[in-house]
Each structure stands twice: as structure tokens, then as C-alpha cells.
N, C-alpha and C positions, 0 to 999 in steps of 0.2 A: 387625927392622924395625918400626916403626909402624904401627897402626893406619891401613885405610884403606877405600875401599869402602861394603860395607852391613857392615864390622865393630862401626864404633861402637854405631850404635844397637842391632844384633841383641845385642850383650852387654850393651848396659843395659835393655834388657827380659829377657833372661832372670836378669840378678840382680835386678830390682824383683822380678822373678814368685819367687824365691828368695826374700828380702827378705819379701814379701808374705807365702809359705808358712811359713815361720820364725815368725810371731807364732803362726799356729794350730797349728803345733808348741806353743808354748811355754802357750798356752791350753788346748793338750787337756792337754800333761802336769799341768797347774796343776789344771784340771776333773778328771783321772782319779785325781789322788795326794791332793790336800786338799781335794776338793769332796767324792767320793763314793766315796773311798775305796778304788777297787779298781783296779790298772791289770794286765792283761792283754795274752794273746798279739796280738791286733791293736792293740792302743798298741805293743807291741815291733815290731811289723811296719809301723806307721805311722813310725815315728821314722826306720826302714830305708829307709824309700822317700824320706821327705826327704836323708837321706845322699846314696843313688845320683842326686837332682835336684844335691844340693852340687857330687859330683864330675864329675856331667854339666855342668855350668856353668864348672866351674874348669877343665876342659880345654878345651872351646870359647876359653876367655877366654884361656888358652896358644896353642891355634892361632891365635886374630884378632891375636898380637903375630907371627905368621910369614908373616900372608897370607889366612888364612877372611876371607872377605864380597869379594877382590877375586878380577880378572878372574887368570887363572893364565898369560894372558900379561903383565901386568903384574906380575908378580914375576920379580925380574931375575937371584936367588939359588935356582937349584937346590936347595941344600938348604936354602929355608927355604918350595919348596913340598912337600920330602918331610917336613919338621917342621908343616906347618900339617896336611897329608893324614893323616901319623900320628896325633895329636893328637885333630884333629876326629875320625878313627874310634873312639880309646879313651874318646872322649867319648860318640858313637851307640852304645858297647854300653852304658855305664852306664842312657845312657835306654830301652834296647830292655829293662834286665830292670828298670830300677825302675818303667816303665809297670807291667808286671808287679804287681811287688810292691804300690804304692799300691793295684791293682784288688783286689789279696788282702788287704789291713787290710779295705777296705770288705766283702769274702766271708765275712771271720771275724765283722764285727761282725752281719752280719746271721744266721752260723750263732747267735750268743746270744740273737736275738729269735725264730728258724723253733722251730716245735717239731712237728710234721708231716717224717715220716721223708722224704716224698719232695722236701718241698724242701730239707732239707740235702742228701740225693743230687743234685739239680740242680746248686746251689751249688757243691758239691766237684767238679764235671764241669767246670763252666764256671773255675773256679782251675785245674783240671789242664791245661787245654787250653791256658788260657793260658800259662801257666808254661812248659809243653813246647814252644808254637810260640814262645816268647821264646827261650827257649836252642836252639833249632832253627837260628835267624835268625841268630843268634849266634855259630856253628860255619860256617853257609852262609857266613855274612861275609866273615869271617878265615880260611878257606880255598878261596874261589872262584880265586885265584889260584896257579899252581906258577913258582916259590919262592912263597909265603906272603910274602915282603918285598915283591915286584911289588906288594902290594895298593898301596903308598904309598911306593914308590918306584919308578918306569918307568927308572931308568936298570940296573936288572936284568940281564945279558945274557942271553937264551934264553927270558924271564919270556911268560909267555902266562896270560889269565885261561880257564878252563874253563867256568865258572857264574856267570848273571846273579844277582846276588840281591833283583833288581826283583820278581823275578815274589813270591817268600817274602815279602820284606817288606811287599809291598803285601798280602797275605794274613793277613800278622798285623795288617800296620792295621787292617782289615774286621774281625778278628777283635775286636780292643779297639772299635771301636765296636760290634759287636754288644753284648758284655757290660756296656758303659756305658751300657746302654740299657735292655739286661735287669735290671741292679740298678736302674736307676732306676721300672722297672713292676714288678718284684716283689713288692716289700712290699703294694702295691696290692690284690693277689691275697688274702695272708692278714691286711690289717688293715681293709680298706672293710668287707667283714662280720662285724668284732667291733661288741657290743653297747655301745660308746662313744662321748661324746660329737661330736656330728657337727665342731662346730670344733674339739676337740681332735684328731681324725684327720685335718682338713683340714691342720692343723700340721705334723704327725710326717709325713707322709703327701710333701709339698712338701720338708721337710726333708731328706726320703730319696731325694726324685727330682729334686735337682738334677745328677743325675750326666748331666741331659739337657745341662747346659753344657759336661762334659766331651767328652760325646759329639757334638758340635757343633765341637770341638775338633779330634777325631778324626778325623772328615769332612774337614776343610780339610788334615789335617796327610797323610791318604791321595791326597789330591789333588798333594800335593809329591813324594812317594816317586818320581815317574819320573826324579826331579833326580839320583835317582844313578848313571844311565846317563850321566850329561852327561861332554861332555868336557871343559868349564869347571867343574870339580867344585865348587871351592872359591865361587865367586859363586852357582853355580844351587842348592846343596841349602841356602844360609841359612834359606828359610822353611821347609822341612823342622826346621830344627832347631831353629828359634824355636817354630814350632806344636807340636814333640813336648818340649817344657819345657813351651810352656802349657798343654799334655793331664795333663802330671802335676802342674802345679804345681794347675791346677784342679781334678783331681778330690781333691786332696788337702783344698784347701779344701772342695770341697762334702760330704767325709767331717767336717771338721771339725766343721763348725758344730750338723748333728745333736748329737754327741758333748758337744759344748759347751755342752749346753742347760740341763742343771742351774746352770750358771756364772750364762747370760743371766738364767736365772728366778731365780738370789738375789738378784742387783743390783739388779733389775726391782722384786721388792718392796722391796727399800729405798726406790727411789726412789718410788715407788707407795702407800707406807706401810702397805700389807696386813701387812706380816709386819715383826720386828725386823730382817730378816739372818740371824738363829741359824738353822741347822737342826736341825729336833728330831724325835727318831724316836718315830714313832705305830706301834703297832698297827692293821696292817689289816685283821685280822680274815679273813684269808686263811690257807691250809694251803698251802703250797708248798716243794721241795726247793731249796735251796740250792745252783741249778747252776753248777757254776764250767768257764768254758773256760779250759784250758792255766791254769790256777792252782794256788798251792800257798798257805800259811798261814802269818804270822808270830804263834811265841806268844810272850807275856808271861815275861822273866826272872823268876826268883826275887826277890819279895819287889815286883813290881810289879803293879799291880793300877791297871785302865783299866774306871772308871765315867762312867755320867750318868744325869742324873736325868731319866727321860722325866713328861710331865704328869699320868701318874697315879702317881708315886711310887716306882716299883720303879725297881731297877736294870738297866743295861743294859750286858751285857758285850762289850771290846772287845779282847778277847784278839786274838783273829785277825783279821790282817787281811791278807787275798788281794792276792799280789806279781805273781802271773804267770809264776814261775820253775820252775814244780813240772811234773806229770804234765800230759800234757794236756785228760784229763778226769777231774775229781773231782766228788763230791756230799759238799756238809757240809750235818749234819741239824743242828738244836737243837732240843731236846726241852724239855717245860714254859714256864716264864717265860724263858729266856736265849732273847736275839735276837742275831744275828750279820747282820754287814752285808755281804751275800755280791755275788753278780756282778749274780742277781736284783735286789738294792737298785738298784744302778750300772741297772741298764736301765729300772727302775723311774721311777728319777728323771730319764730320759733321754726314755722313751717314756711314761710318764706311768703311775700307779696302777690306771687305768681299763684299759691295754690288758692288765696280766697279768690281773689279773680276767676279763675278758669271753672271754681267753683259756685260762683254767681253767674258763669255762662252755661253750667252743664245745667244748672237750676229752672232758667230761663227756658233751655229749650224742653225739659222737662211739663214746661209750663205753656208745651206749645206755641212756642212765638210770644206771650204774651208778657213783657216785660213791666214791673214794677218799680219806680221810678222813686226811690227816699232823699228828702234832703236831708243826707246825710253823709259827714265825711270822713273818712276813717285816715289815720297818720301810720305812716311805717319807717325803717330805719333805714337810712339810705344808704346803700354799700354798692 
């Protein structure tokens, strides 16, 4: 049957909001693969979470041709409202675990900038938690019903449901606003007192805490959740499932745009005439380990050899360059003149020169005066 109801518009706002997500897909990958060269375990997990908005949209867009967005006495076809009911569910679980997943790109990206033991331990509680009450909700779902078919179709004989899954789900909602709220004051915590420029942290700082939009998101879409008690199912839970596409599609976006920053500030100086556009690796004059999360190394075949001439002459090797496929934690060191453009660089040119610095001095005195001394030299973009 046709489209009818609140079908139409609820599917062209969650493909615009798809539509929308997809260019900062294709920008981050753009920024992470030929800007700055490193793409990692949270670009793989960021890509992931776009997938599960894909499939959570194609399904909705399969039930709104059987009946989602109308009244469920106005479908006159029994089985096109156990095709819409079906449908629309296989669609609520893809968004119940890619909320998920989009929250853990953002978890990972910020385990690369914490370096203070106890806020990775945070961090990895607040992924765990979520992730378990995602696939928790998930199981509640699809089995609050005996047979398991009653879920989505009542002409069942004997079918009786056991378990609301109002109370859980509304519980996970609360849950994703919390942590969209908590990534968004986090960074707060360990960058307002680094020893860096005050408008450069007002920057990074905004960049990181737009996840108050998603979290704002969250709120309205916790507010819908009681729509799945309804006995009009198929009309009363559309804003429910309009708001939990705009929760992921926006927090995806507001992980993007940080991410994407090196992108903004090449262009910027083009247009700005600061700089050619070239990026060219300086000497920072810094000692720092080459930390790579979930990274591994592409080297150089035989007989191939990846130079550039940085502004004081020497050469600058390009052997390796960090894919993301590997262990999940490595340390590559370069010793003497050879520079390697490690994860470090990638967050460098992201959060800016100024924050590893001020964060190898707040470490330092952390360390009681006792300073650690690596030969080792990190490159960044020079603007």
C-alpha cells in the first residue's frame, strides 16, 4: 500500500538527516586518509554507526510502504499491519545499538587526547555501560512476548506479552543522555587548565561540547518512549523514531566537525592567504611517544622510498603510515632525525600544537619536577 499519515514526512526527514550524516562521513574519511594521514579504530567505528542510521532508515522506509505513520485502524490489510510492525522493529533495534556505537567513535576519540589513567577508566565505564544496556534493550525487545512472533503479529493463537519494555527502554534513553552530556563537559575538565592559548581552547573546547545538541535530542526522543505501550502503535511511536535518527544522526555530526578540523584550517588558509595550502612538517621541538590507538603500520615495498623536504632540508620519512587494522595498542618511537606521522600528529593538527605541549608540562609537574627526556620528534601543521 502507499504511503500515508505522518509516513511521508517522517521518512524525508530521516533520509535528509542520513543524507546530511553521509557528507561528514565522507569528510572525516577525506580528513583522516589525505589530510592527516592516519585513520583509526574510531573512524572504523564512526563509519559503523553511519551503517546502523543507513539500515535504521531503510527499514522504517519498508514499513511506511505497509502502514508506519498511520492510524492501525486504518489499514484494512492484516498482513501489511504485521509487515509494517515487523519492519518498524527490525529498524528500532539497528537504532537502539548504533545510538550505541556513534557514542563509542566519540569514547575512543577522546580515549587519544585523555592521558590521566583515571579518565580513560571513566570513559571505558561509561562505553561499557552503554553498550550492555543497548543490547540488554535489545533481548528485552524481542522477547517480551511468548511466541516471540506475537511481538508483530496478534493474530498468534495463545500469544500473551510477559514484559513491558517501556520501563528499559526509557532507562537507556536517560542513560544516552547522560553520556551526551558527560562527553560534552569532559574535555572541560582536562583542557580549560592546559597552559594554552585562551581562544584556541575556547575553540577545541565548543567543538567537543556540541554533544549538548545531541543531548537535547535525547531528552525529546525520552519523552516519546511511552508511545510503545500504545495500542495505535504504528501512528503514536513516529516521533520516537524521528527523534532517535536525529540523536544519531546528530551526534555523529557533532563528532565530525572536531575531527574535521585540520580539513577547515587548510582551506581557511587558502582562502585567508596565510599559508599556500601545502602542509609541511616542522619540528616541534617536543620529545613525545608516538601513541597509536588500535593502529598498525604500512611499510614501504621494495625499492620504494617516500620523501619530503621539510624547510630546514632534511628528509622526512614516510614509510609508515598508520591504517588502524593492527593491535589495539601500539607505541612507535623514531629515534634521531626520522619523523613519523603517528596518531599524535592526527590529534595534533586536530586539537592544536599548543594542547600536547601544555599537556607534556602539566604531566611533568604531575611527575614532580621529574622530567623524561625521549628522542623523539613529533611534526605538526604549520598555520
Amino acid at each position: 500500500m502507499a504511503m500515508g499519515g505522518d509516513g511521508p514526512w517522517a521518512i524525508t526527514v530521516m533520509w535528509s538527516l542520513t543524507a546530511v550524516t553521509l557528507i561528514f562521513v565522507v569528510l572525516r574519511i577525506y580528513t583522516r586518509v589525505w589530510v592527516v594521514k592516519s585513520f583509526g579504530v574510531d573512524d572504523h567505528v564512526y563509519n559503523l554507526a553511519f551503517a546502523f542510521l543507513t539500515f535504521y532508515t531503510i527499514f522504517t522506509s519498508v514499513s511506511a510502504r505497509y502502514g508506519f505513520g498511520q492510524n492501525m485502524t486504518d489499514i484494512t490489510d492484516p498482513d501489511d499491519q504485521v509487515n509494517a510492525v515487523l519492519f518498524e522493529a527490525i529498524g528500532q533495534t539497528f537504532a537502539v545499538v548504533g545510538m550505541a556505537v556513534a557514542k563509542w567513535s566519540l569514547g575512543l576519540f577522546l580515549l587519544r587526547i585523555v592521558k590521566a589513567q583515571w579518565h580513560k577508566v571513566v570513559i571505558w565505564i561509561s562505553m561499557a555501560c552503554l553498550m550492555g544496556a543497548s543490547i540488554s534493550v535489545c533481548f528485552v525487545f524481542w522477547l517480551q512476548c511468548t511466541p516471540p512472533k506475537y511481538l508483530w503479529d496478534r493474530r498468534v493463537p495463545g500469544g500473551r506479552c510477559h514484559i513491558d519494555s517501556t520501563p528499559v527502554s526509557m532507562l537507556l534513553c536517560i542513560l544516552c543522555v547522560i553520556v551526551d552530556f558527560f562527553y560534552a563537559v569532559f574535555p572541560w575538565l582536562f583542557i580549560w587548565g592546559l597552559q594554552m592559548n585562551t581562544r584556541e581552547k575556547i575553540v577545541i573546547l565548543a567543538s567537543l561540547s556540541l554533544g549538548v545538541i545531541a543531548g537535547a535530542c535525547g531528552i525529546k526522543r525520552t519523552i516519546e518512549v511511552p508511545a510503545l505501550s500504545s495500542a495505535n502503535y504504528l501512528k503514536d511511536t513516529v516521533g520516537l523514531i524521528v527523534w532517535s535518527a536525529a540523536e544519531i544522526a546528530v551526534t555523529m555530526i557533532c563528532i565530525g566537525i572536531p575531527v574535521c578540523r585540520p580539513l577547515y584550517k587548510r582551506y581557511l588558509d587558502k582562502l585567508t592567504s596565510r599559508d599556500t595550502g601545502k602542509y609541511r612538517e616542522q619540528n616541534d621541538g617536543g620529545s613525545y611517544p608516538l601513541r597509536t590507538f588500535g593502529g598498525s603500520t604500512l611499510q614501504a615495498g621494495p625499492g620504494q622510498k617516500e620523501e619530503d623536504a621539510s624547510d630546514g632540508g632534511d628528509s622526512i620519512t614516510k614509510a609508515e603510515r598508520k591504517l588502524g587494522f593492527g593491535g589495539p595498542f601500539t607505541k612507535a618511537y623514531a629515534m634521531g632525525g626520522e619523523r613519523v606521522r603517528g596518531d599524535n600528529q592526527s590529534d595534533e593538527e586536530i586539537l592544536g600544537p599548543d594542547f600536547r605541549r601544555s599537556q607534556r608540562a602539566d604531566l611533568a609537574r604531575q611527575d614532580k619536577g621529574i622530567t623524561v627526556t625521549y628522542d623523539v620528534q613529533t611534526s605538526r601543521l604549520d598555520i
